[in-house]
C-alpha positions as CSV (number, residue, x, y, z in Angstrom):
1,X,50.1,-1.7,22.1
2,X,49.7,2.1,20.9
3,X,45.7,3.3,21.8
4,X,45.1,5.3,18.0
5,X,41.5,5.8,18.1
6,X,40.3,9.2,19.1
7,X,36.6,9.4,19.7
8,X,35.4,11.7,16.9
9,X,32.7,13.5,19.0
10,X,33.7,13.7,22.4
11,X,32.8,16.9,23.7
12,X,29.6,17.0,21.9
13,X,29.0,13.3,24.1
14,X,29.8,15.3,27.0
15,X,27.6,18.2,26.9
16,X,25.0,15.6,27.9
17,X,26.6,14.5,30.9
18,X,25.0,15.4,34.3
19,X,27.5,17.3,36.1
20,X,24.9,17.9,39.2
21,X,25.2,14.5,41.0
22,X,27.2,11.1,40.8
23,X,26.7,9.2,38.4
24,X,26.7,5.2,36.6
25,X,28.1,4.7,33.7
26,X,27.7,2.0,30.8
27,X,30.7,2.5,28.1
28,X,29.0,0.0,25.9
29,X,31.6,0.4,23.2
30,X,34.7,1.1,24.6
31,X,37.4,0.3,22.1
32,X,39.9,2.8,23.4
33,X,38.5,3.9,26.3
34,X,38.4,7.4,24.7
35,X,35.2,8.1,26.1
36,X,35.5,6.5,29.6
37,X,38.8,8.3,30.3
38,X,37.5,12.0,29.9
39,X,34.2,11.1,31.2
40,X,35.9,9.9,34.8
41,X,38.4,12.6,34.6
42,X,36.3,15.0,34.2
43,X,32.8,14.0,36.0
44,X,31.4,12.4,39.4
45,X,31.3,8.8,38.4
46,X,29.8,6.5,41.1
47,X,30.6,3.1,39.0
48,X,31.4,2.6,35.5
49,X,31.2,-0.6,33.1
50,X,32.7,-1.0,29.9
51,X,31.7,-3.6,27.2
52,X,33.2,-4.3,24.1
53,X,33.5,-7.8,22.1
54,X,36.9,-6.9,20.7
55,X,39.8,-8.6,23.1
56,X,42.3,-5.8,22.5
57,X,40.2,-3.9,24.7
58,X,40.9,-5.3,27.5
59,X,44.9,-4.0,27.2
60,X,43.1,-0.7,26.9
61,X,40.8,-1.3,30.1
62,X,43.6,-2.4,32.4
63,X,45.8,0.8,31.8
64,X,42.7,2.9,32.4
65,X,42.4,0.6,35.8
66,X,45.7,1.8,37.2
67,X,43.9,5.3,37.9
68,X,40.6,4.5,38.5
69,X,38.3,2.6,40.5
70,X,34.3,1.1,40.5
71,X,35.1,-0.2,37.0
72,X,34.5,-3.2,35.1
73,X,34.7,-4.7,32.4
74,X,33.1,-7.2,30.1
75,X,34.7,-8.7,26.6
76,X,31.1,-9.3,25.4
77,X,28.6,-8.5,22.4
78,X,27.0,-5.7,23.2
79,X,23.7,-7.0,22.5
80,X,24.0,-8.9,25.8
81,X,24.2,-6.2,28.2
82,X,21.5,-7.0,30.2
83,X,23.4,-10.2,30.9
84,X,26.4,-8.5,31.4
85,X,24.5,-6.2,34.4
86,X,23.6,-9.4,35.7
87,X,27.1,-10.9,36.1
88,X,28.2,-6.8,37.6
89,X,28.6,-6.6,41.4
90,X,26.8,-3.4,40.6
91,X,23.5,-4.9,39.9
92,X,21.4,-3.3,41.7
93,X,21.8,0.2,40.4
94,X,20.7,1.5,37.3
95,X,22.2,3.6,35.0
96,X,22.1,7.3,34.2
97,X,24.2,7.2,30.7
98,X,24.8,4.6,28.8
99,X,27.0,5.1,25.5
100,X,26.9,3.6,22.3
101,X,29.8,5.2,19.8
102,X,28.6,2.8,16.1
103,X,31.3,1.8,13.9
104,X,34.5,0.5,13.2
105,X,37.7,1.9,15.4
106,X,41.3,3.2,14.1
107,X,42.5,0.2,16.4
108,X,40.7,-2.1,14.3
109,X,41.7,-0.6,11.0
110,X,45.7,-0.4,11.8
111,X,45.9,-3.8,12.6
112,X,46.3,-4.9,8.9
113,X,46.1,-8.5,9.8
114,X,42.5,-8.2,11.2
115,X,41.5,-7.7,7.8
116,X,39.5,-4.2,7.7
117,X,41.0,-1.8,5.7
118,X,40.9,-1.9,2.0
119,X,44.7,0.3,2.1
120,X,46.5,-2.1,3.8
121,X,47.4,-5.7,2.4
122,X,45.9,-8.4,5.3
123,X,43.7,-11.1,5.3
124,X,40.0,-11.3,4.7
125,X,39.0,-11.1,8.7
126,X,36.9,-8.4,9.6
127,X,35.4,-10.0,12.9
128,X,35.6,-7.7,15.7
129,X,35.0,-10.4,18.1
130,X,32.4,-13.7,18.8
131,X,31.5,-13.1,14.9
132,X,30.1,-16.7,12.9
133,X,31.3,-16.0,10.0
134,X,34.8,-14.3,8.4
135,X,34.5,-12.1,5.3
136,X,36.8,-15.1,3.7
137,X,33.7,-17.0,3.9
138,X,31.2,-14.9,2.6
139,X,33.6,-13.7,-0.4
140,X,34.8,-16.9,-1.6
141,X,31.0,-18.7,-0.6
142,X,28.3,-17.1,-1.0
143,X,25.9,-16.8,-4.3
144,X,26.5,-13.5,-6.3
145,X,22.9,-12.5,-6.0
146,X,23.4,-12.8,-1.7
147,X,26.0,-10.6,-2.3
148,X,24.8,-7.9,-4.5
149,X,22.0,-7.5,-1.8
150,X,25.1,-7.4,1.4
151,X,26.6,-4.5,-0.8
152,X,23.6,-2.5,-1.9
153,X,21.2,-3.0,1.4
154,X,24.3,-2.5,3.8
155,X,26.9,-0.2,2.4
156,X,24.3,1.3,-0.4
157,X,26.6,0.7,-3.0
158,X,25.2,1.5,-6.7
159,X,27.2,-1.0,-8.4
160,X,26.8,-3.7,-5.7
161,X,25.8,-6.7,-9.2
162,X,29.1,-5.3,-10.4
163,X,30.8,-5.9,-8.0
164,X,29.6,-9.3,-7.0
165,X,29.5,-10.5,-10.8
166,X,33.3,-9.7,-11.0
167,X,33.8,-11.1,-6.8
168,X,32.3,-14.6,-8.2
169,X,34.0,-14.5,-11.3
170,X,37.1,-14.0,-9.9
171,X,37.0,-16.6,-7.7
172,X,36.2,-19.3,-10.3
173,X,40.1,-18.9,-10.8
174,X,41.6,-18.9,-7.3
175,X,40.1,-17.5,-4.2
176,X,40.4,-14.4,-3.4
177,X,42.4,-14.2,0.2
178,X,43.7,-10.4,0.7
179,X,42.1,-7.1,1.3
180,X,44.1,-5.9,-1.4
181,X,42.8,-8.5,-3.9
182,X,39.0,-7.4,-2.9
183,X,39.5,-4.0,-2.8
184,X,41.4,-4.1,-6.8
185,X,38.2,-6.1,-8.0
186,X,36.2,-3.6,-6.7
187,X,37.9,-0.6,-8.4
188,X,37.9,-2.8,-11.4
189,X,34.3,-2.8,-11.2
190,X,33.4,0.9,-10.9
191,X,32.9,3.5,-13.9
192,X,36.6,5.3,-13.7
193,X,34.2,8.7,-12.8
194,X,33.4,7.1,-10.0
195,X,37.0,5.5,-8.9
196,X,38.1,9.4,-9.4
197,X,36.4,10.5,-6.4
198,X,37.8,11.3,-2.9
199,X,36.0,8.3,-1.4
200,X,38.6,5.2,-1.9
201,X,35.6,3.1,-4.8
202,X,35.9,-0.2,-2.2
203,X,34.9,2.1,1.1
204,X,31.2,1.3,0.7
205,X,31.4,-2.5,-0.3
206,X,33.9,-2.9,2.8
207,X,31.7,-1.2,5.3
208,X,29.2,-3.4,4.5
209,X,31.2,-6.8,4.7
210,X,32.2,-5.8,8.3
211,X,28.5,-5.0,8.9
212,X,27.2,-8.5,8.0
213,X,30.3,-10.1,9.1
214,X,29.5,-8.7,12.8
215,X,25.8,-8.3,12.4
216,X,25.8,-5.2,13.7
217,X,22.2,-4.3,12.8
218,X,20.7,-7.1,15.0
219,X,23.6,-6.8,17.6
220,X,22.3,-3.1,17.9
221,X,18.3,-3.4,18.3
222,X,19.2,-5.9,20.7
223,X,21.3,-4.0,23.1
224,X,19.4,-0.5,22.2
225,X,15.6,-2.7,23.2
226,X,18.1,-3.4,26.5
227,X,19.1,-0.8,27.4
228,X,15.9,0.9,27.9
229,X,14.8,-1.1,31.3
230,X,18.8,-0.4,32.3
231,X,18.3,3.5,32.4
232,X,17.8,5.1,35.8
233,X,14.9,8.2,35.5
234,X,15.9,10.7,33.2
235,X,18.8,8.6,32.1
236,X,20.2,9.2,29.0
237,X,21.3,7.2,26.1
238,X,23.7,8.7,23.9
239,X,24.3,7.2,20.8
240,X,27.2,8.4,18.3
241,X,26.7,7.0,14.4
């Protein structure tokens, strides 16, 4: 499987990085490995653990393996990485940087089948991994008012009733199964000033489906509240958003 996702502030993430002694190492997004890779190629790295919920990670992981050593790691919600530490033969160390990079990966998005991106013709997925609930389910379900209040609150969308008064009357005629189909009720739905711009008109409405989808709001004051107690003196915790 081709690695596409390039970590979009790398050296700026690096700049932080000790350089002055060994160090451990939570990558606890890892996606790629983007970040990992440099990091041990170019730093004193005692032991490093990855964590990411998405299972194509793992194919990324074991190449990275083949060249390095004192690494782990976990196909797990973030949000548990306290319980992840616990499981690590490395549990009695704590950790000098731990790395959070937010947001969606350009693994996730070229996979059209996994449902993410509102240019490419897939199904209506979106779950990066352990998720409840499919964006399926929460198109073709939930009450227009619910969903007026995922688009605004989530992916501050201005025309979020819009869009969910169109979503639910749409569906009153068939479901509404492709990424495609959303994203053309979408644009349907948005003042033609406003489907002019740059920004593709569904980019706000999708970002907040994958948000709720994968709860990433809870999932990240979990593991942020975690990580704290995780972080050896002076430790740093990076995150990218």
């Amino acid at each position: 499987m081709n690695n596409n996702h390039i970590p979009v502030m790398l050296d700026e993430v690096k700049s932080f990085i000790p350089t002055n002694k060994k160090i451990n190492l939570i990558d606890a997004t890892f996606g790629g490995g983007g970040y990992s890779k440099s990091i041990l190629a170019e730093f004193e790295v005692k032991n490093l653990i990855a964590i990411d919920r998405d299972p194509i990670s793992k194919i990324f992981f074991e190449e990275l393996s083949k060249d390095f050593k004192n690494i782990e790691f976990f196909n797990e919600k973030f949000s548990k990485i306290d319980e992840i530490i616990s499981e690590s033969k490395y549990l009695k160390e704590k950790f000098d940087v731990i790395i959070f990079d937010l947001g969606v990966s350009s693994n996730q998005i070229d996979i059209a089948k996994r449902g993410f991106s509102f240019q490419k013709e897939g199904p209506l997925d979106m779950d990066m991994g352990s998720s409840n609930i499919n964006a399926f389910e929460v198109i073709n379900s939930f009450q227009e008012k619910k969903l007026a209040d995922i688009f605004f609150e989530l992916g501050e969308e201005r025309f979020s009733r819009r869009i969910a008064k169109n979503i639910v009357i749409s569906r009153t005629k068939k479901s509404i199964k492709s990424t495609l189909e959303l994203s053309e009720i979408i644009k349907k739905s948005l003042p033609f000033s406003n489907t002019n711009k740059k920004t593709h008109p569904a980019t706000k409405t999708f970002q907040a489906l994958r948000i709720y989808v994968n709860d990433e709001l809870n999932e990240l004051k979990k593991a942020l509240e975690k990580s704290e107690s995780l972080l050896a003196k002076n430790g740093l915790l990076i995150i990218v958003s």
